[in-house]
DODRENTI-357712 format. One record per residue (C-alpha): z, x negated, y negated. Coordinates in Angstrom, 3 decimals. Layout:
BEGIN
ATOM         w         u         v
ATOM         Z         X         Y
...
% end
This chain:
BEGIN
ATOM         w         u         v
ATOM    25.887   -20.554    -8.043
ATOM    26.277   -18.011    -5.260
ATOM    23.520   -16.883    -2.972
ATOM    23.673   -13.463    -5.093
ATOM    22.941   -14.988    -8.680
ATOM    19.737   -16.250    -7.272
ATOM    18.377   -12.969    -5.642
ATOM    19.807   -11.534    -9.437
ATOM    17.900   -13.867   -11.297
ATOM    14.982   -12.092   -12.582
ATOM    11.738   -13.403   -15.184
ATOM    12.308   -12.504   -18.565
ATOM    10.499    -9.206   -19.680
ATOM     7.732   -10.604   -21.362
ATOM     6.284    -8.973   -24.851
ATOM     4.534    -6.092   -23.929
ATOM     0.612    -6.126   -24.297
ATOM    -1.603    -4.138   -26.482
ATOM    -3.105    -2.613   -22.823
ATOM    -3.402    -3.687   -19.507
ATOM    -6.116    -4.334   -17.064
ATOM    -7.337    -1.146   -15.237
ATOM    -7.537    -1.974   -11.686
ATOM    -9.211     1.068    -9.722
ATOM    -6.985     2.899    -7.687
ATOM   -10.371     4.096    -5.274
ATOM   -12.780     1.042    -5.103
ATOM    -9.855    -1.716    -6.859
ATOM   -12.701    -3.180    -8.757
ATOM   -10.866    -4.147   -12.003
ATOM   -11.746    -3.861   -15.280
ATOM   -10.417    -3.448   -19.272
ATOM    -9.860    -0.320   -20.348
ATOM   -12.889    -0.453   -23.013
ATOM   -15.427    -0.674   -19.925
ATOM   -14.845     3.039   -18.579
ATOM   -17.474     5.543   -18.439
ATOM   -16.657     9.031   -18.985
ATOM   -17.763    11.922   -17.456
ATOM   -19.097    15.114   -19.762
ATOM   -16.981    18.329   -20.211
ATOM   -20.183    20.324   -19.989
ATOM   -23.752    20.426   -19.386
ATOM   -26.730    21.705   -21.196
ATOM   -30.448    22.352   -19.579
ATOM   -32.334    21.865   -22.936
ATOM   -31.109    17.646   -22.942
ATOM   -31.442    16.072   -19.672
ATOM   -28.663    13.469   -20.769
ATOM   -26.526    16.197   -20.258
ATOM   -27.971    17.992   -17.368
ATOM   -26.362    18.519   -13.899
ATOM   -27.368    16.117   -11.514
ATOM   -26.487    13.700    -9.200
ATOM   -23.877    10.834    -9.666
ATOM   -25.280     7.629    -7.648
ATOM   -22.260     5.730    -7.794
ATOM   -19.830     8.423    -7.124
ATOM   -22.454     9.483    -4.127
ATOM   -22.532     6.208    -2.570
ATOM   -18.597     5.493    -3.067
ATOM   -18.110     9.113    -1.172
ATOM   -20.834     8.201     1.644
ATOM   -18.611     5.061     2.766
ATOM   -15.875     7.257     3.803
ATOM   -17.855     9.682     5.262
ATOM   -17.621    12.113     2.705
ATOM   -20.028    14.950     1.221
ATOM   -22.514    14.022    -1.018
ATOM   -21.796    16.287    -4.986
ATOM   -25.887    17.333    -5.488
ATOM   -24.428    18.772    -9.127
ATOM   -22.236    17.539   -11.719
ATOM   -21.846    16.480   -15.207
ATOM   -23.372    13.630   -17.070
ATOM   -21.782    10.199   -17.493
ATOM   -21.361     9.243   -20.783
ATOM   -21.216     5.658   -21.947
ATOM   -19.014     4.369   -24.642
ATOM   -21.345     2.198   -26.251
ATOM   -23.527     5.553   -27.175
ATOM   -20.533     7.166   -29.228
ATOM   -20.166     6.201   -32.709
ATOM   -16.792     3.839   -32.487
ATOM   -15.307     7.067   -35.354
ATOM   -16.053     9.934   -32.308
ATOM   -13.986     7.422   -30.010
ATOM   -10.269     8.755   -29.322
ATOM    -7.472     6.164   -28.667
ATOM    -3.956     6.387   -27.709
ATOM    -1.874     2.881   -27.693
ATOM    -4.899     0.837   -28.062
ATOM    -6.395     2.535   -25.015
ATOM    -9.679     4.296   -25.259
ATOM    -8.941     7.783   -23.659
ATOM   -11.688    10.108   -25.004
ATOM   -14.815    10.886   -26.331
ATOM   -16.259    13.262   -28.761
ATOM   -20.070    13.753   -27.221
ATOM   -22.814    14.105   -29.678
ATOM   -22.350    17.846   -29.607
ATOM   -18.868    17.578   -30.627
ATOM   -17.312    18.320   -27.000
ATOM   -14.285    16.571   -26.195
ATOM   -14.363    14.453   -23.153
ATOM   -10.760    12.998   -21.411
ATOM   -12.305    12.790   -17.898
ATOM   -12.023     8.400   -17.691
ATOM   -14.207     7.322   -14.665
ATOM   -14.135     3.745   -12.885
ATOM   -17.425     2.007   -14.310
ATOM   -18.404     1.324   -10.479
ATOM   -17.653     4.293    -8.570
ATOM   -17.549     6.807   -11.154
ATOM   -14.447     8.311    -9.751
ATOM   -11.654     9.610   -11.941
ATOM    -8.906     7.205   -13.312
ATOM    -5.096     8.250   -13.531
ATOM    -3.877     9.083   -16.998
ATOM    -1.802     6.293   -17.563
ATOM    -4.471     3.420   -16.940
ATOM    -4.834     0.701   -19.401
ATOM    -1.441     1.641   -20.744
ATOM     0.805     0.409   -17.868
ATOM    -0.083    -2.014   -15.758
ATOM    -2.165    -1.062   -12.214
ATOM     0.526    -1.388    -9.742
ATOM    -1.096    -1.542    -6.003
ATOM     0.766    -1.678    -3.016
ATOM    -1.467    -2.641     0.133
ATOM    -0.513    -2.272     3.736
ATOM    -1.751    -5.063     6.049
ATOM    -2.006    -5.925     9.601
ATOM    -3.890    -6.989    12.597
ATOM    -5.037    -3.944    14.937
ATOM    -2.648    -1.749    17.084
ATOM     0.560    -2.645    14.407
ATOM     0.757     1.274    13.812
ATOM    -0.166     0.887     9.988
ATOM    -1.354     4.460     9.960
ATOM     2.073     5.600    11.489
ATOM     4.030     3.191     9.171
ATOM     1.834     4.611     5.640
ATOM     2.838     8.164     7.169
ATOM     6.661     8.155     7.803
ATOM     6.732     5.991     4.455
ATOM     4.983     8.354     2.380
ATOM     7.197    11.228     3.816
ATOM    10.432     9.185     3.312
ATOM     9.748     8.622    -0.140
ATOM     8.843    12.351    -1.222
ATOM    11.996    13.877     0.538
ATOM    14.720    11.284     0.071
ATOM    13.829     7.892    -1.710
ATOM    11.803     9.463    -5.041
ATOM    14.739    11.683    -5.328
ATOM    17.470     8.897    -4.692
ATOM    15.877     6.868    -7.222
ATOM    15.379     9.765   -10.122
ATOM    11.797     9.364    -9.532
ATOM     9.201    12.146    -7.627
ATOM     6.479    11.154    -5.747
ATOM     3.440    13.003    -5.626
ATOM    -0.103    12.515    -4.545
ATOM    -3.139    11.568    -7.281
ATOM    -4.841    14.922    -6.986
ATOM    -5.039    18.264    -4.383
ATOM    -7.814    16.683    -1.814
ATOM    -5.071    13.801    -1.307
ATOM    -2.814    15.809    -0.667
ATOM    -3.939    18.220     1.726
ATOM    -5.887    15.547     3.784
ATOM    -2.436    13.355     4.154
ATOM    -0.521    16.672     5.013
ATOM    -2.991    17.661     7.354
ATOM    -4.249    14.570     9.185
ATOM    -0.695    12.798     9.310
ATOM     2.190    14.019     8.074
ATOM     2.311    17.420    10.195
ATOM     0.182    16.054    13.384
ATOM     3.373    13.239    13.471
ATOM     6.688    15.152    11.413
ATOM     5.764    18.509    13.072
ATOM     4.115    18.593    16.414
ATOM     5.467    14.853    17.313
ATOM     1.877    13.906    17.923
ATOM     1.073     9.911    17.563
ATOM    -2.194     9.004    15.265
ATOM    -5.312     7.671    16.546
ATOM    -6.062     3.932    15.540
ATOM    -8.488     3.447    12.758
ATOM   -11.512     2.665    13.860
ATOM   -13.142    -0.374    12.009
ATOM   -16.739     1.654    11.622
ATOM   -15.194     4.616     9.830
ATOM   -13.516     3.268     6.343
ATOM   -10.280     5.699     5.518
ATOM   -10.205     6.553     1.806
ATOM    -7.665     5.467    -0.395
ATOM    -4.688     7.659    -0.077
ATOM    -2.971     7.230    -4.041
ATOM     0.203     8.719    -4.524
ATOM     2.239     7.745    -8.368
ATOM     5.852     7.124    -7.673
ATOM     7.098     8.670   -11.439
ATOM    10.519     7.685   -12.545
ATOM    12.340    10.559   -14.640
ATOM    13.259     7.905   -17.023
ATOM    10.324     8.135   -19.524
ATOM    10.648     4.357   -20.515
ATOM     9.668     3.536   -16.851
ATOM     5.996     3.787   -16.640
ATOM     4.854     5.292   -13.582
ATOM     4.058     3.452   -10.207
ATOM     0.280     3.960    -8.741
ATOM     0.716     3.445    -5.106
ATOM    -1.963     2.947    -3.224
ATOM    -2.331     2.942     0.665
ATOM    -5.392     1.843     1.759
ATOM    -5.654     1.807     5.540
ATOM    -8.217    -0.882     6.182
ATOM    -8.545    -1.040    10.286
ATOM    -6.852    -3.818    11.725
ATOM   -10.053    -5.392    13.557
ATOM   -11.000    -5.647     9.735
ATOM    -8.347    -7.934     8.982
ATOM    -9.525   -10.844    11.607
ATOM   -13.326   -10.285    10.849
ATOM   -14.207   -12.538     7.469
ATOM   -17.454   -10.662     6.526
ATOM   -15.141    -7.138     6.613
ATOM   -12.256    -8.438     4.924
ATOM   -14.542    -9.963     2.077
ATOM   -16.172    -6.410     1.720
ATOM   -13.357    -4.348     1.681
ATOM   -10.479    -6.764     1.083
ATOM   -10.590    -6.610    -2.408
ATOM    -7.643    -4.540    -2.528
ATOM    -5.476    -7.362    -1.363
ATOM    -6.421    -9.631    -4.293
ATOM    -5.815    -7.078    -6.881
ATOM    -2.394    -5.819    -5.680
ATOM     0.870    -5.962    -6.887
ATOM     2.575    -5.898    -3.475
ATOM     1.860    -6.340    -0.319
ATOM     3.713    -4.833     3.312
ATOM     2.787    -6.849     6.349
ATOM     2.876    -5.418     9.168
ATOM     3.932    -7.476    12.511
ATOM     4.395    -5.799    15.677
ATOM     6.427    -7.596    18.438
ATOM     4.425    -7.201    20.836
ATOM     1.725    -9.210    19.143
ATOM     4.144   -12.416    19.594
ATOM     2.862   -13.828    22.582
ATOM     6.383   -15.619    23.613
ATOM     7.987   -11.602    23.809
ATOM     5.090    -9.655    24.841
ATOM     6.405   -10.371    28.805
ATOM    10.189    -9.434    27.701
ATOM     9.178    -5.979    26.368
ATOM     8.406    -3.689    29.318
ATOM     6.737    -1.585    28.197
ATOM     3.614     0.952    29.522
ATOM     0.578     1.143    27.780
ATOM    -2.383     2.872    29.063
ATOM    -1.705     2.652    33.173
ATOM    -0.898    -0.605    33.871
ATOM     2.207    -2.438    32.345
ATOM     0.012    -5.268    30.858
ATOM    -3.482    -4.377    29.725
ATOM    -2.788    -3.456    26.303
ATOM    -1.915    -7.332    25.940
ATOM    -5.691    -8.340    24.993
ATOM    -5.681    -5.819    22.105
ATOM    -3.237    -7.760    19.924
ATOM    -4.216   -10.346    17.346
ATOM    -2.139   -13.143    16.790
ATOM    -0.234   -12.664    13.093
ATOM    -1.280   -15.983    12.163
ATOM    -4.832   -15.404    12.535
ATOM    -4.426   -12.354     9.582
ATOM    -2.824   -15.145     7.573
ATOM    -5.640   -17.224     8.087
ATOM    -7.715   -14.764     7.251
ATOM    -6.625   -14.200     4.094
ATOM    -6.827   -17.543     3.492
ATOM    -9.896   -18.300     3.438
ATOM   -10.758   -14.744     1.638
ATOM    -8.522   -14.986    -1.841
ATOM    -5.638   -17.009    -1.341
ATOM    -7.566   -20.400    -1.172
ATOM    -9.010   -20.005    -4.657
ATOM    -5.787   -19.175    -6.454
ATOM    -3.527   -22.108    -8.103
ATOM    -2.245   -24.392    -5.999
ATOM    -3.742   -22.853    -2.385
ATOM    -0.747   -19.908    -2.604
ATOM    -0.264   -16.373    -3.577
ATOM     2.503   -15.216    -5.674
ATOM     2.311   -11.544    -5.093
ATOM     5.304   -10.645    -3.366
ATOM     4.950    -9.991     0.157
ATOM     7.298    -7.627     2.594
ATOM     6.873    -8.935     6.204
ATOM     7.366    -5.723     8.019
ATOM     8.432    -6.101    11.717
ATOM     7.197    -2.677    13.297
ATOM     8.525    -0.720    16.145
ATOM    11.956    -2.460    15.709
ATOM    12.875     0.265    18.388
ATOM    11.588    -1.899    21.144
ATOM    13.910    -4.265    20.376
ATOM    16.475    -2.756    22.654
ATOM    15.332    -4.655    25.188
ATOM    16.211    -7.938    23.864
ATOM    19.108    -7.821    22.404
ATOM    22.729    -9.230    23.852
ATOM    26.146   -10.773    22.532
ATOM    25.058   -14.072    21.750
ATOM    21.844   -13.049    19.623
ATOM    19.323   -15.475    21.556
ATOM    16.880   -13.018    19.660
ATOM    19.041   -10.363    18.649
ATOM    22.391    -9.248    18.199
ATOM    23.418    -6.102    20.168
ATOM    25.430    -5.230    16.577
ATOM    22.489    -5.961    14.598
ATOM    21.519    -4.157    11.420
ATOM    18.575    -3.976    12.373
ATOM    19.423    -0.514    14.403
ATOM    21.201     1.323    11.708
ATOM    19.135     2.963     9.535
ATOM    20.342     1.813     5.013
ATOM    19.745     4.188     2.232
ATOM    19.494     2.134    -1.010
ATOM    20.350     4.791    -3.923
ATOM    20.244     3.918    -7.239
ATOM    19.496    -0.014    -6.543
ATOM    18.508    -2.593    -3.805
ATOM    21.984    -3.295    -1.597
ATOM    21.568    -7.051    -2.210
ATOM    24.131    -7.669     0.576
ATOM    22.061    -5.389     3.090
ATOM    18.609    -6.975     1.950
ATOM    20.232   -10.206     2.226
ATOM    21.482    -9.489     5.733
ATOM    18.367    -8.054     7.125
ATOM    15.842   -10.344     5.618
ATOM    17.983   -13.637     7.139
ATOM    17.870   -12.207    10.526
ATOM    14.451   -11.216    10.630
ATOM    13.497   -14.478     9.589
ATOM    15.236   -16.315    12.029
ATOM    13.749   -14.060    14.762
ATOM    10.552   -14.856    13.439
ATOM    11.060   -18.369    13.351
ATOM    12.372   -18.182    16.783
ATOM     9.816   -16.239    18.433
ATOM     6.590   -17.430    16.188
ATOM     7.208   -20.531    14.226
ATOM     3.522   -21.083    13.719
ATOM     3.479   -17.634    11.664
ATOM     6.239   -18.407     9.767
ATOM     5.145   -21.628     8.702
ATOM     1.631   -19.956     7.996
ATOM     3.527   -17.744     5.455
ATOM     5.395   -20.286     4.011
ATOM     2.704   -22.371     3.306
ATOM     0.640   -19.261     1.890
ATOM     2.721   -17.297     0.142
ATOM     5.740   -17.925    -2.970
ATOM     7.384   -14.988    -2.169
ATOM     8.206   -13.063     0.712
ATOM    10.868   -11.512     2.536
ATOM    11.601   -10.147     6.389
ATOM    11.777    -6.582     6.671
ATOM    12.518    -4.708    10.419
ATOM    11.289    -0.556    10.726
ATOM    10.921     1.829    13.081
ATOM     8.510     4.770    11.524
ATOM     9.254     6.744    14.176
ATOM    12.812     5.878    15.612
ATOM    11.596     6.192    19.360
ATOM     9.090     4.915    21.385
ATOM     6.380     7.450    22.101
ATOM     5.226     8.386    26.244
ATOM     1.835     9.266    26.281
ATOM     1.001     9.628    22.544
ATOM     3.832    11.901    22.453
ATOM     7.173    11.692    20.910
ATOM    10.054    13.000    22.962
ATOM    12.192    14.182    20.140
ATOM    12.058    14.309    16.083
ATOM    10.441    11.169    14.098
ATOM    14.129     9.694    12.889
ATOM    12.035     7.008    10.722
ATOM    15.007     3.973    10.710
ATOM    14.512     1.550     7.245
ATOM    10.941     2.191     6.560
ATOM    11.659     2.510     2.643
ATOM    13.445    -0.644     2.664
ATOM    10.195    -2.951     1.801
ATOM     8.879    -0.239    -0.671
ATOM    12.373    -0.633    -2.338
ATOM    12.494    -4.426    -2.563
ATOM     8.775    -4.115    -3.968
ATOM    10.355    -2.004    -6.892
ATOM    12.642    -4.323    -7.200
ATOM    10.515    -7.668    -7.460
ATOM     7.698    -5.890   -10.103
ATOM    11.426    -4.946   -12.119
ATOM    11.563    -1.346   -11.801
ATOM    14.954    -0.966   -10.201
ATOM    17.978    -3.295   -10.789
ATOM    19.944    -4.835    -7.741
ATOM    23.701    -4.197    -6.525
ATOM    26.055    -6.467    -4.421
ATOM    27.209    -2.566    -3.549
% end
């Protein structure tokens, strides 16, 4: 059996179920589809069931990311107060109400923070796609020249679209990211661990109507977050209930490279060195967070290790590959169309993993010990190294949809190709 047949081999397609579990795309608390809450079509000042008011849940969800309070909107309405003939279902999924004054109700809220749930929940399963990392990896880069690769060249070579959830979405990740970095060349401030970023949910919707749709959530937690066990077990619930998850290593948080990189950070070469966490400690992390209370001590959600900033890389690389090849792959920017190049994933993810292993065994035995299935991904979200928060030419992002690609292709959405 060739090396091929085993990256081909894929589970069978089990029977479809009569709905899934709804995992929130906003707060990820998850839930069956029969415990929504739905919010009125209308409001009414002679029944204060139905008056405008305020929504404590949505209010308090909203105040966490530092957004305005809503003083006025319509009623929630429960389930359990509709006669079960006024309930409207569509493939065993409860989607609607009739209210007791016979107005029709399609608005499906999350039962804990009251915000609104994409159409397709409970009928196809809640695909989440998180973004880790320890602090200074450039996660907020990587979810930017990501998001832009896949709505102007992967969605489209895949016969898919991808499109943020909603308006507000949309205009905050064009505003705040994609034109500070695609069109003035200006490099994002680090989250700061105090101020928690909202969700940013895009779908990822296949032109093939037999594909169901992919929610894809980026949520930014700040990378302090992701070494500090209180924050991670307060807003770490993401992690547990995703589908995928992209890990983001930088190089220059490997301690045996950080001296072989020259490279300027602030104004001496050298004092950005005690802002890196090591990768293992994430790992660890983790651990002790969700991964020690699943069977047998390990996760199997398949996990992309994402080597950032694969630009720096330059610098180490020679004839005889001590670290890197000067021919290496890892350079040349792949477009998968269609499928995931087997023979280009196989490529990159072997030499990633022996520079990883080279450079950091601890963290790659952490990982092997912690997780079923992963694989070694190199990126560069911006193609260049940036002087002074500043890029000196156009973002040329180099492979950054390649571990969003092999993600499709481990949760069965695309096929892959020896071609």
């Amino acid at each position: 059996m060739g090396i091929f047949d085993i990256f081909k081999k894929k589970p069978q397609a089990e029977p479809k179920p009569l709905f899934y579990d709804i995992v929130c795309p906003f707060c990820f608390e998850k839930f069956t589809p029969e415990a929504v809450v739905f919010r009125a079509a209308h409001h009414r000042e002679d029944d204060e069931n139905y008056a405008l008011g305020e929504d404590n849940e949505l209010n308090r969800y909203r105040e966490r990311f530092g957004l305005d309070t809503v003083d006025d909107i319509e009623a929630i309405i429960h389930p359990t107060d509709i006669p079960e003939e006024h309930r409207i279902y569509s493939d065993h999924v409860l989607i609607g109400l009739n209210d007791r004054y016979g107005v029709l109700t399609r608005r499906r809220l999350c039962p804990k923070c009251h915000n609104e749930l994409p159409v397709t929940s409970g009928k196809v399963p809640s695909n989440i796609i998180s973004i880790v990392g320890a602090s200074q990896v450039g996660k907020s880069v990587y979810m930017t020249s990501l998001i832009h690769t896949l709505q102007n060249t992967t969605a489209d070579n895949f016969d898919a679209a991808c499109m943020p959830l909603n308006a507000e979405i949309s205009r905050k990740f064009r505003t705040m990211y994609e034109e500070p970095l695609f069109e003035r060349g200006d490099l994002l401030a680090s989250t700061q661990k105090e101020k928690m970023q909202e969700p940013f949910i895009f779908q990822f919707v296949f032109k093939d109507e037999s594909k169901p749709p992919l929610t894809l959530v980026f949520f930014d937690v700040a990378g302090e977050g992701m070494v500090d066990q209180d924050y991670l077990g307060l807003h770490g619930q993401h992690i547990k209930n995703s589908a995928g998850i992209l890990f983001m290593v930088d190089p220059l948080q490997i301690r045996s490279i950080r001296e072989k990189i020259k490279i300027k950070f602030g104004d001496t070469e050298g004092g950005w060195v005690s802002q890196y966490d090591e990768p293992r400690d994430v790992v660890l992390t983790m651990f002790g967070d969700f991964i020690a209370y699943e069977d047998k001590g390990k996760t199997d959600i398949p996990t992309a290790v994402v080597l950032t900033k694969s630009d720096m890389l330059h610098s180490l690389k020679d004839e005889e590959g001590e670290y890197i090849k000067s021919n290496s792959n890892v350079f040349n920017n792949m477009v998968h169309r269609k499928t995931l190049n087997l023979t280009e994933f196989e490529n990159i993810d072997g030499e990633i993993r022996h520079f990883i292993e080279k450079v950091d065994r601890p963290f790659k035995g952490t990982m092997d010990v912690y997780f079923a299935n992963t694989a070694y991904f190199a990126v560069s979200a911006l193609g260049s190294n940036p002087v002074d928060q500043k890029l000196q030419g156009v973002a040329s992002p180099i492979r950054v949809d390649e571990p969003f690609i092999w993600l499709l292709y481990q949760l069965m959405y695309i096929e892959g190709s020896e071609e």
